[in-house]
C-alpha positions as CSV (number, residue, x, y, z in Angstrom):
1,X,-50.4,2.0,3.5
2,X,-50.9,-1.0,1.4
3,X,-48.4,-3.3,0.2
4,X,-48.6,-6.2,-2.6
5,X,-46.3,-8.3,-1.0
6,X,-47.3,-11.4,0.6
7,X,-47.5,-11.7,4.4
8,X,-45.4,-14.6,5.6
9,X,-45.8,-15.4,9.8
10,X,-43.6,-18.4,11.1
11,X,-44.4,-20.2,14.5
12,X,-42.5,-22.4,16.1
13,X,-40.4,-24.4,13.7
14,X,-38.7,-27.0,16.2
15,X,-37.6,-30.4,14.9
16,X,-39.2,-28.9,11.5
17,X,-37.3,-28.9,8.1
18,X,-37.6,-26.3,5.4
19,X,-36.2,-24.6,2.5
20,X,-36.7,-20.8,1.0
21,X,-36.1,-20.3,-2.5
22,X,-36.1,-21.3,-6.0
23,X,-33.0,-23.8,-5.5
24,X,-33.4,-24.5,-2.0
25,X,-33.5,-27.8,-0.7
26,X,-33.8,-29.4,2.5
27,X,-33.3,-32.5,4.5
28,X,-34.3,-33.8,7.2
29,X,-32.0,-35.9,10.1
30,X,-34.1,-35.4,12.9
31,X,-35.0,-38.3,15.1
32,X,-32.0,-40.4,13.7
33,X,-30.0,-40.5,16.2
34,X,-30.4,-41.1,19.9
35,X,-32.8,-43.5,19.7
36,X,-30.8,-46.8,20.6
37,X,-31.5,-49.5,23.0
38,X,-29.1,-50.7,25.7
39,X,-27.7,-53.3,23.2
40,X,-26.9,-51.5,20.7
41,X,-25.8,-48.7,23.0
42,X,-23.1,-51.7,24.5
43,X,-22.1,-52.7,20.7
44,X,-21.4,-48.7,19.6
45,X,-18.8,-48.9,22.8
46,X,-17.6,-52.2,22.2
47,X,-16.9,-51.1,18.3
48,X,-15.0,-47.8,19.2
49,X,-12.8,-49.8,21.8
50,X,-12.0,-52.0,19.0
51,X,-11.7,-49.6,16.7
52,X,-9.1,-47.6,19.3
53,X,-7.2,-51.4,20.2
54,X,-6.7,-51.6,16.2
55,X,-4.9,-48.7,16.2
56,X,-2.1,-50.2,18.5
57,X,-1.5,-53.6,16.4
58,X,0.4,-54.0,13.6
59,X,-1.9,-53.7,10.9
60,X,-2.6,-55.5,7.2
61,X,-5.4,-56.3,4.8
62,X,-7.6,-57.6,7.2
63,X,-7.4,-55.6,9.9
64,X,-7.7,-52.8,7.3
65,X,-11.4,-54.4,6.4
66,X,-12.2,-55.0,10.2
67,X,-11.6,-51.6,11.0
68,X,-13.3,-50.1,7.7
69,X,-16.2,-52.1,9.0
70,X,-16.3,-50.9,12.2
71,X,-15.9,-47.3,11.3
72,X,-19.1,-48.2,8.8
73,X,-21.1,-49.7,12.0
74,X,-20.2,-46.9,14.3
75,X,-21.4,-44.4,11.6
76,X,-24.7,-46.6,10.8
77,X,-25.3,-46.6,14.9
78,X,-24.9,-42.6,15.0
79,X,-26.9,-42.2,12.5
80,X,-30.0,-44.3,12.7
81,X,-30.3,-45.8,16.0
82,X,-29.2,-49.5,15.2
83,X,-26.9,-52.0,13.0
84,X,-28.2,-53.7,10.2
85,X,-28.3,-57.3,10.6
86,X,-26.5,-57.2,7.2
87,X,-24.0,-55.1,9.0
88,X,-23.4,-57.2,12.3
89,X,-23.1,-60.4,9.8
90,X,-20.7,-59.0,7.7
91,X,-18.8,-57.9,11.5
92,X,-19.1,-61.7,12.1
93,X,-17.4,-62.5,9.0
94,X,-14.6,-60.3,9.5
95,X,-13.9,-61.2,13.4
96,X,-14.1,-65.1,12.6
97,X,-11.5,-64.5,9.9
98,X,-9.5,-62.7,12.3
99,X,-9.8,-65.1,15.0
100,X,-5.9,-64.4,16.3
101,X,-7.0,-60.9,16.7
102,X,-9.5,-61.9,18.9
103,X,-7.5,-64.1,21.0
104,X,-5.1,-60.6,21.5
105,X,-7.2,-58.2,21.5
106,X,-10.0,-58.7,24.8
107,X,-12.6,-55.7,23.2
108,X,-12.5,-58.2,19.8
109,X,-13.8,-60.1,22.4
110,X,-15.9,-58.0,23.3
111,X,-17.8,-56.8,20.2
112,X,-17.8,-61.2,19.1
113,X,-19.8,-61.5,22.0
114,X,-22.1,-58.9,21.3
115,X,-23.0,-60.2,18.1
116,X,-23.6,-63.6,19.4
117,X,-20.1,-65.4,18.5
């Protein structure tokens, strides 16, 4: 018995990205994460310790904007691999304004160092 319908076969769609329908849409994430080297790997950690130390200070404006960056570096990390070098200046910027952070705070330290302070 024959049908007018078409004949739809699907192989193996690993790492693939697709959409079925008249609204459908689709996006792809694959390969964005995962893909960091040993640096940047050492920076993520050094941001979330930071980011966790922030937590047990007494906070105002500018800790407020260090940890808003941080959260934004840790995210841009996770998701692509690496830091923009816009990103790690504007880090810079943040920890040299908070330079009594840094002299509490040893993973302040820690993350200044990694970005070349």
């Amino acid at each position: 018995m024959a049908t007018d319908e078409p004949n739809v076969s699907i192989g193996d769609v690993s790492h693939s990205t697709f959409a079925v329908g008249s609204h459908a849409q689709a996006v792809s994430h694959h390969g964005t994460s995962g893909q960091r080297d040993e640096a940047t790997e050492e920076l993520l950690k050094a941001v979330r310790e930071l980011r966790a130390d922030l937590t047990r200070v007494r906070g105002d404006e500018r800790t407020a904007a260090l940890d808003s960056a941080l959260a934004q570096t840790e995210d841009e990390i996770t998701r692509t691999g690496q830091a923009a070098p816009s990103r790690r200046e504007r880090l810079r910027e943040l920890l040299g304004d908070s330079q009594a952070l840094l002299n509490v705070l040893a993973s302040a330290g820690a993350v200044a160092g990694l970005l070349g302070m």
